[in-house]
N, C-alpha and C positions, 0 to 999 in steps of 0.2 A: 504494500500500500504506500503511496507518496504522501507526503507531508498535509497535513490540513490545517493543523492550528500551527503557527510559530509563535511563542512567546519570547519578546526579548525585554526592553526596558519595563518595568512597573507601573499601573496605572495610576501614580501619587496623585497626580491629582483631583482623578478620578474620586478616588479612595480618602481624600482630605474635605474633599465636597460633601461628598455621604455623611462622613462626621462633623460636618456644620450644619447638616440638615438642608441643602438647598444641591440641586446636581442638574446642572442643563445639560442635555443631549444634542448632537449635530449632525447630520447627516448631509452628507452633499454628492451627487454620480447622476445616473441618466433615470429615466423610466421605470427601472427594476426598481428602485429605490425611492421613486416621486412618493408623496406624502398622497397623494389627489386621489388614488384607485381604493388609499383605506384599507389593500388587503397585503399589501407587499412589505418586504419582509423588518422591517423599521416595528410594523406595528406590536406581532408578538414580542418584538426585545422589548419596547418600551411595557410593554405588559409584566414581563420578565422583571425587570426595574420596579415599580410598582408591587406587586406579588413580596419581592424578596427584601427590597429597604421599604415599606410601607409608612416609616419614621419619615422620608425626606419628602419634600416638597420636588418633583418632581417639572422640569419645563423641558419643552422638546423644539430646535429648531431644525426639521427638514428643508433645507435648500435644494434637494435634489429636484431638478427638471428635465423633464423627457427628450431627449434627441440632441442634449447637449454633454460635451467634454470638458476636459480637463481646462482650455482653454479658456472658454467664458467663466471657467470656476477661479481665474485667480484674477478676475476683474471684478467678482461676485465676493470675497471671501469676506472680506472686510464689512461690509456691508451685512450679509446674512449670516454671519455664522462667531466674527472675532467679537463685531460690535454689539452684536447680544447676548454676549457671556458665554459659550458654549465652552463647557471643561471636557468633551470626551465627542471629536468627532471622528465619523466611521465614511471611511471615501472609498466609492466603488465608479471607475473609471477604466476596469479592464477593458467590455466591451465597448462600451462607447468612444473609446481611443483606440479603437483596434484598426480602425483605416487608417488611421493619420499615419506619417512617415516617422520612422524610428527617433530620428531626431528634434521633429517638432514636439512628440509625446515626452521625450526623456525632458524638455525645455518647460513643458507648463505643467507637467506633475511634479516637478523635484520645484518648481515656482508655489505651486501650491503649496506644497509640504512646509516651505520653506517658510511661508507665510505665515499658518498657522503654530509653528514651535516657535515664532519672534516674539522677541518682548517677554512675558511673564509667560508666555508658551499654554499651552493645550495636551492633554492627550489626543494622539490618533492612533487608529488601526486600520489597515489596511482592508481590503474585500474584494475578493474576486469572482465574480457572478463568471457566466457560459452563455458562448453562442455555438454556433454549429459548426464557424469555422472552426472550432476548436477540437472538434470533436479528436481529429487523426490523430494531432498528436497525443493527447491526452489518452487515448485505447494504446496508444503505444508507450505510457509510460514515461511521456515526455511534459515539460512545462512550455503552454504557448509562449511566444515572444512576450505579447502584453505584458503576463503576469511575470515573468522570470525577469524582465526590465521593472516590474513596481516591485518585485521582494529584492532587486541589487538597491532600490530604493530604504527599503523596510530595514537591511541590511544595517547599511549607512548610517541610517538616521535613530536605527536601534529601536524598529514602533514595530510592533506586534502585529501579526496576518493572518486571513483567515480566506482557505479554500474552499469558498461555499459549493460552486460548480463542482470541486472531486466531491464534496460533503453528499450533494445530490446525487452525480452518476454515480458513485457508489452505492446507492439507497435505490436506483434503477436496477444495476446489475445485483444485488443481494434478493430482487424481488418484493423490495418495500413499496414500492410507487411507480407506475405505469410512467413510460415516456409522456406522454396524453396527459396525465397528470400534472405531471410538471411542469412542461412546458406547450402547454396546449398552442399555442403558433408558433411553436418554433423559438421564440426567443423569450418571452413575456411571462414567468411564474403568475397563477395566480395562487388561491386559497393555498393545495397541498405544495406545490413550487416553491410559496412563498415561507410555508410555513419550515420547509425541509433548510431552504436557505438560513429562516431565525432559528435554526435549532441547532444549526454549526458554530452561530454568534451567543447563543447564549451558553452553549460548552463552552468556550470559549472565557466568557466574562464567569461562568461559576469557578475557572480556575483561577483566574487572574483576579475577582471578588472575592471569593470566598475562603478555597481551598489555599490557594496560592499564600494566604495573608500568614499562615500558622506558620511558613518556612522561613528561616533567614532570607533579607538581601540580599540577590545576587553580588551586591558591591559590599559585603560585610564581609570582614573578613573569614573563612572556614567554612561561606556558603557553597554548597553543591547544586549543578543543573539536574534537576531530576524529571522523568520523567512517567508517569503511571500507568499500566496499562487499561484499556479500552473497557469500561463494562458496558450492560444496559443504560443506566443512566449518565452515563459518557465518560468516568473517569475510575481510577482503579480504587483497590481498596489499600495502599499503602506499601507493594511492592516498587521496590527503586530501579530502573533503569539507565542506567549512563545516555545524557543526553546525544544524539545522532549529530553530527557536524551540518553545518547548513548546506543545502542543494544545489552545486552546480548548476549555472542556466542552460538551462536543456534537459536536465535529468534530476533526481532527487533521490539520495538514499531511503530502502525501506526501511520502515517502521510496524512495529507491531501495534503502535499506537493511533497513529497518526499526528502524532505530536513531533516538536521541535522546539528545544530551547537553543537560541541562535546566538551568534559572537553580537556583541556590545560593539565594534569597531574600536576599541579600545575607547570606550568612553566611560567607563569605569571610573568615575573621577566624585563619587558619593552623591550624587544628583542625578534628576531626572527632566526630559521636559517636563513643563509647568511649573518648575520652581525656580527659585530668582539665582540661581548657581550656576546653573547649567548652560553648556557652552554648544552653541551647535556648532557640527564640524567642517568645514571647508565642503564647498557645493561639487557635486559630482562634474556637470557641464558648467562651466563660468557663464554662458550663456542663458541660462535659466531665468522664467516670466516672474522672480519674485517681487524685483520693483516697478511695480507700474500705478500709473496713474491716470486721473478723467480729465478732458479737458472741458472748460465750463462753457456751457451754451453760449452764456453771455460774451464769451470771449471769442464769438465765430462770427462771422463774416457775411450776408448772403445779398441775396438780389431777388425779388421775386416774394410772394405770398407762403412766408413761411410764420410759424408759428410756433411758441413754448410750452407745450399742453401737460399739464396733470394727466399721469397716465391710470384711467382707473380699470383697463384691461385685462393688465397681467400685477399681479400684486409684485415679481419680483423687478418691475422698472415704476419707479419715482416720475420722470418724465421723459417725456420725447423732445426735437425737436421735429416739424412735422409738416410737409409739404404734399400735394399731387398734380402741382403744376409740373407736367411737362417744360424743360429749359430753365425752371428756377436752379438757381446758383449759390453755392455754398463754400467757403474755404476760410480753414484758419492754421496758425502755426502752432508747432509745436516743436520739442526740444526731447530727444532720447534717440533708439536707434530702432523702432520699429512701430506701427500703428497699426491696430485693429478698429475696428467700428461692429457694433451692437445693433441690431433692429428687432424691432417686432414685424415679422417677416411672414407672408402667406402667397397664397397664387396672387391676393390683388397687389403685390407690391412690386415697386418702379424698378427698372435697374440704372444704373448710372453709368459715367464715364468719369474716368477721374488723372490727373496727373502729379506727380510730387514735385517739386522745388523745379516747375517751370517745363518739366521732358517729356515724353512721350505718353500721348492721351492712351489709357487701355477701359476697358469695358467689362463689367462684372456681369458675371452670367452663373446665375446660380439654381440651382436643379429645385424641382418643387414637385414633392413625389406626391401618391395618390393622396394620401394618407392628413396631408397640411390643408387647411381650410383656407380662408382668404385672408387670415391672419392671426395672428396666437404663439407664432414661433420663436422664441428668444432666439437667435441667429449671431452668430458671429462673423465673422468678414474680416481673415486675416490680410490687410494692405500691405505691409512686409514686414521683416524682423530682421534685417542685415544691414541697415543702412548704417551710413557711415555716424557715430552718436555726437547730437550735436542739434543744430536749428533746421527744423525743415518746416516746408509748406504742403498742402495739399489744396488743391479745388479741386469739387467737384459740380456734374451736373444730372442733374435727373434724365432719363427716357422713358421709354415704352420697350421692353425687353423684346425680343425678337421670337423667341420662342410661346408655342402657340400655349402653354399652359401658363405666360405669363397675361392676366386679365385684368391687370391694372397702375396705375401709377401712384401707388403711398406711398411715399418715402416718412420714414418714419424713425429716426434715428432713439435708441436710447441712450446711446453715451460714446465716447469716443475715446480710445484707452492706449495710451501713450506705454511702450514698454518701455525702461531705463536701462 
């Protein structure tokens, strides 16, 4: 069996919350994880939570949203999940980063990560949901790319992981739960899916919660990795095993357990995230989305019938700026070495043409599959990430997309996100 749970660094802060009586929850990933369906797998753990500290006051911030990456998550972070207090957030971006190119995903996941361990820091833990592309490797034994790129992550950063997708196709192949069950289209758990997914996260937090607390610190002196073997209710009765070394990307030593206590990256240094000591360690890619910023409406530029509207559409955008004239004109400057832009995006929306600090006009053309209405989409629109850091320009201008699913011209901007 490969690896399901990894436990590395302690959830202090997690576990310091509990004992003050007050513990915010955070989640942040695509669809699998949106808060909106009510049955996906967030709900049983927060139920879990409740059930087992019934003493704490209890808040939960899901930021997860459907069809969006890692990408809009580290323009988002700050906003939905740091500025609300959130002590223990759970980020699942396997599949939802699975198309992107190796290097863009290694840049706004280790950006994300990075985001939320700054300052007085957070717990997280890692989550790795399943899509079909994954199926090959994983009957063979192997770790997909996505996932074996977020645990060299988990690694590093010393946050604790949890293989929901092997959790579940192991509960396929044992004969627990019909394919059809779990992923009735293919990609999307509902009720028993969902619930197989929270039942990997709540082993998980009963070792790291509960059982875990009666052992020494790993950073104590004399403490040992140990690891329990597998019963019915998911952990052993007090037999010790020598912890397994962590998984080579692409393969992963067996376990009897499915457990994993993993290297600290030598950060053993008596502190954890979340506490005011601890040191994060040098960023895997120097290139990574961890400093970015909005630029303010007020500080753009246009021409044309455009407008600043309170967004009461999507609760996760504040405002747009917001046009559907055809040829209205927009540009403002900014300072770093790449830009994104955000919309609330559907088949009725505009596409534009745009050019940087004066060069070559290009043209955004962006797919709008069956499934998108005529608006609802939180969308990102990466404009580059290579540019030389420093002052640049952009203008743009609205069209009418050339493609026949595109039915209208909203330009609808949410925010405009400078990376540093």
């Amino acid at each position: 069996m490969t690896q399901i749970w990894n436990h590395r660094r302690r959830l202090e802060r997690t576990l310091q919350r509990i004992g003050e009586g007050t513990l915010t929850l955070g989640f942040i990933g695509g669809s699998i994880t949106d808060a909106r369906p009510r049955h996906n797998w967030p709900e049983p753990v927060i139920a879990w939570f409740s059930e087992v500290f019934p003493q704490v006051t209890l808040k939960v911030e899901n930021a997860a949203i459907g069809a969006t990456g890692s990408d809009l998550a580290v323009f988002r972070a700050e906003r939905d999940l740091i500025d609300r207090g959130a002590d223990l957030v759970f980020v699942e971006y396997a599949v939802n980063d699975y198309g992107e190119p190796q290097e863009k995903r290694g840049r706004t996941r280790e950006g994300l990560i990075r985001q939320l361990l700054a300052g007085e820091g957070r717990d997280v833990v890692l989550t790795y949901t399943y899509m079909q592309e994954m199926y090959e490797a994983m009957m063979n034994g192997e770790v997909p790319d996505s996932i074996a790129e977020l645990e060299q992550l988990g690694v590093h950063y010393g946050l604790g992981s949890i293989w929901m997708g092997r959790y579940a196709l192991d509960e396929v192949q044992k004969g627990r739960m019909r394919w059809q069950e779990w992923l009735p289209d293919g990609l999307h758990p509902t009720q028993r899916g969902s619930l197989s997914y929270a039942h990997s996260v709540i082993k998980f937090l009963e070792r790291e919660l509960v059982e875990r607390q009666a052992e020494p610190a790993r950073d104590e002196p004399g403490a040992e990795l140990r690891a329990e073997p597998e019963t019915e209710s998911g952990y052993g009765s007090g037999s010790d095993l020598r912890a397994k070394p962590e998984f080579e990307l692409g393969t992963q030593p067996e376990s009897e357990s499915g457990l994993n206590y993993g290297s600290d990256n030598g950060l053993n240094n008596g502190s954890t995230p979340g506490s005011s000591t601890w040191n994060r360690p040098d960023p895997l890619n120097p290139n990574n989305w961890e400093r970015v910023e909005h630029v303010p409406f007020e500080n753009m530029k246009w021409q044309g019938p455009w407008v600043i509207r309170r967004w009461v559409n999507l609760e996760w955008i504040d405002r747009v700026l917001e046009t559907a004239a055809v040829g209205a004109k927009l540009s403002f400057e900014f300072e770093g070495r790449g830009l994104a832009l955000g919309f609330d995006f559907g088949k009725a929306s505009s596409e534009f043409k745009y050019r940087l600090d004066g060069g070559e006009w290009k043209i955004s053309s962006r797919d709008r599959p069956s499934w998108v209405g005529d608006e609802g989409w939180f969308r990102l629109l990466v404009i580059a990430d290579d540019l030389t850091e420093g002052p640049h320009e952009i203008e743009i201008e609205v069209i009418h997309g050339s493609a026949e699913s595109c039915t209208g011209t909203d330009f609808r901007l949410a925010f405009a996100g400078v990376i540093k």
